[in-house]
N, C-alpha and C positions, 0 to 999 in steps of 0.2 A: 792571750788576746788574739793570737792569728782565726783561731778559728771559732770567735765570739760575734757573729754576723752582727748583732744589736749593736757591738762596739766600729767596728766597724762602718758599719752602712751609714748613710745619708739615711736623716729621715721620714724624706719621702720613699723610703725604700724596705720600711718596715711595716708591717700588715697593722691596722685601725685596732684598737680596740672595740668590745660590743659584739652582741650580737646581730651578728650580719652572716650571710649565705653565699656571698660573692662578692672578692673582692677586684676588681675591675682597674688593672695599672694599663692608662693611656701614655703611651708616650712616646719619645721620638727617638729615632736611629742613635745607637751609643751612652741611650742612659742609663744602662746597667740590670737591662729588663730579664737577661737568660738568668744574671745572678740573684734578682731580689726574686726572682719563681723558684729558682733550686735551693736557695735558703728559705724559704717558707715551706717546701718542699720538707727538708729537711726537719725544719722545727715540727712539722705537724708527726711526722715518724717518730720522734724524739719524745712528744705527746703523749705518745699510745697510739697513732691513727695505723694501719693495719694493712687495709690495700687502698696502695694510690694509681689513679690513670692518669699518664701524660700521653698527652693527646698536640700533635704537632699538625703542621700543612700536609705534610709528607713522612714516610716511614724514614725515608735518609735525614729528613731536619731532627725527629725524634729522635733519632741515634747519634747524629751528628753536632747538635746542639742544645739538646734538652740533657742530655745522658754525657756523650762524651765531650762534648764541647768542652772551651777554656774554666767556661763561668757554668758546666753543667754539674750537674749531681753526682759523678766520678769526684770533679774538683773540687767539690764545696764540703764533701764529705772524707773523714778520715779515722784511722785505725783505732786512736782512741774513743771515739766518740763512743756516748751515753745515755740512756733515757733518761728522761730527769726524775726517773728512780731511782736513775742509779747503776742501772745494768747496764752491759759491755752491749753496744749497738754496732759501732765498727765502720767501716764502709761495706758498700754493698756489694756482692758476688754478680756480675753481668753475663747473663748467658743470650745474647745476640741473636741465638737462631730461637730462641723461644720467646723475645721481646722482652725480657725479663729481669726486674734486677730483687735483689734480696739481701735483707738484711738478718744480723744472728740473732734478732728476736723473731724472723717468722715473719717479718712485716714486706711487704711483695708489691712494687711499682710495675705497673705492665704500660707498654707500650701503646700507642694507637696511631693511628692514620685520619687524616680527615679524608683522604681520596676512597675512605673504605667505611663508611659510616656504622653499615653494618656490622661491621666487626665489635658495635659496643652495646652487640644484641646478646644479653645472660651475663657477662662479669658486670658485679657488683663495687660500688667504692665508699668509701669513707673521705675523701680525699680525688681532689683534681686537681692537675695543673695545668690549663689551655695557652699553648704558645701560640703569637701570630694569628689570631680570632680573624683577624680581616683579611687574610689568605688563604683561609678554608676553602678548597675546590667546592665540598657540598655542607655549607655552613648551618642552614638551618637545618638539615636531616642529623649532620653530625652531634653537635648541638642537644637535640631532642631525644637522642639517643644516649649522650651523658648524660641528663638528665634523668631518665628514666631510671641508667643504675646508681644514681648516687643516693645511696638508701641505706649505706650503715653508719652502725654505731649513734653516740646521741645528739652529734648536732655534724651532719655532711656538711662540706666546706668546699668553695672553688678559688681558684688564683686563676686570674685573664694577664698575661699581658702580650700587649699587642701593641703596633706604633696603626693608630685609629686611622677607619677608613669611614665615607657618610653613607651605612650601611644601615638595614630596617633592626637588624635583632641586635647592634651593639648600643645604637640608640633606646632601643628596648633594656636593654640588660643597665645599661646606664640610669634610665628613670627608675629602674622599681626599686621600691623600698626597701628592698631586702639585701641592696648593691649599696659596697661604699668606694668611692671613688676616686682612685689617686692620679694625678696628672705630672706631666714631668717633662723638658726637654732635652733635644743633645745636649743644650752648652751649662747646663745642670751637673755635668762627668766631664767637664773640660776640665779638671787635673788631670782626668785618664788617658782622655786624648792625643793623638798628634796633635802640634800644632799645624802643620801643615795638610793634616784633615780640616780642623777648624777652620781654617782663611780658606780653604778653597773652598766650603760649601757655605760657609756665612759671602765670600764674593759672588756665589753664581744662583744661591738660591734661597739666601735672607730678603725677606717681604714678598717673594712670590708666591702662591696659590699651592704649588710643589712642596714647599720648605713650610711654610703653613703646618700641613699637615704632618711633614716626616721629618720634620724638625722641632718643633713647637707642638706638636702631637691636639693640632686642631682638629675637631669632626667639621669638616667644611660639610655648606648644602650643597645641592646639586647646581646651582646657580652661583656662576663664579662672583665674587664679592658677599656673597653672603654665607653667615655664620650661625649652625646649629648652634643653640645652648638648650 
């Protein structure tokens, strides 16, 4: 059971069933958004998916929370692991200076940068995992550039999570059809929590405009008091 994510997890933290193109986790500071993308991560390798791009804010968040982080894909992955054929998967070999991780079937997560958009000009994917969507330095280039390679295999897939910002293309990616949408706040992982995280930001920033959004993972409008839906 340690490492049966589906048993584990909350489930707001397991990906929709249906055919959908994009799954799009809103939510707020602490609700467990590095682990419910590196476990979906995870499950899609585990599939058959082949090459995946994790694409973060910055090369150090990449590496330092998509990858190595507590709750990244180092963590969430281990020696025994399987494909659910049945073949020996493993965890994956990380080679750092190539952006690179890989597993003993051949299956290859590369790295990306939103400060470098360009860099997601020619690699192909079967598989994406966007951290942090509303900290993209160059969002909608990076974006359209994913886009672009996610072109293999029979049905390309993305995982978003991001704690939401009231931004033109995540309200975009939220309406279309082809997006299904899971919502969540901190006090959602208040078992995980400090408690003494908990009281101090439920005292300073429960019902403000601030906490709104990065707690309760609201898309606010640009006019304070009022609320996208």
């Amino acid at each position: 059971m340690l490492h049966d994510w589906r048993f584990l997890a909350r489930p707001n933290q397991i990906a929709p069933s249906g055919d959908w193109q994009t799954w799009l986790v809103l939510a707020g500071r602490g609700f467990g958004k590095t682990r419910c993308g590196a476990e979906w991560a995870r499950e899609q390798i585990k599939a058959g998916a082949s090459r995946l791009g994790l694409i973060a804010p910055t090369a150090s968040d990449a590496r330092d929370v998509m990858v190595e982080g507590e709750s990244g894909i180092l963590a969430v992955c281990w020696a025994g692991d399987k494909t659910l054929d049945g073949d020996l998967l493993g965890r994956p070999s990380y080679e750092p200076s190539k952006r690179r991780l890989t597993w003993a079937n051949g299956a290859i997560a590369t790295l990306f940068s939103a400060e470098e958009p360009e860099r997601l000009r020619g690699p192909q994917h079967d598989v994406l995992w966007c951290d942090e969507l509303a900290a993209w330095k160059y969002l909608r280039e990076t974006w359209d550039m994913a886009m672009f390679g996610l072109r293999l295999g029979d049905r390309p897939r993305t995982c978003i999570t991001t704690t939401p910002k009231p931004l033109p293309l995540i309200k975009e990616i939220a309406k279309d059809a082809r997006t299904v949408l899971t919502k969540g706040s901190t006090f959602d992982n208040a078992g995980n929590l400090a408690p003494t995280f908990l009281k101090a930001i439920k005292d300073k920033y429960e019902g403000t405009r601030l906490g709104r959004q990065e707690l309760n993972a609201e898309i606010l409008d640009d006019l304070p008091g009022a609320l996208w839906t």
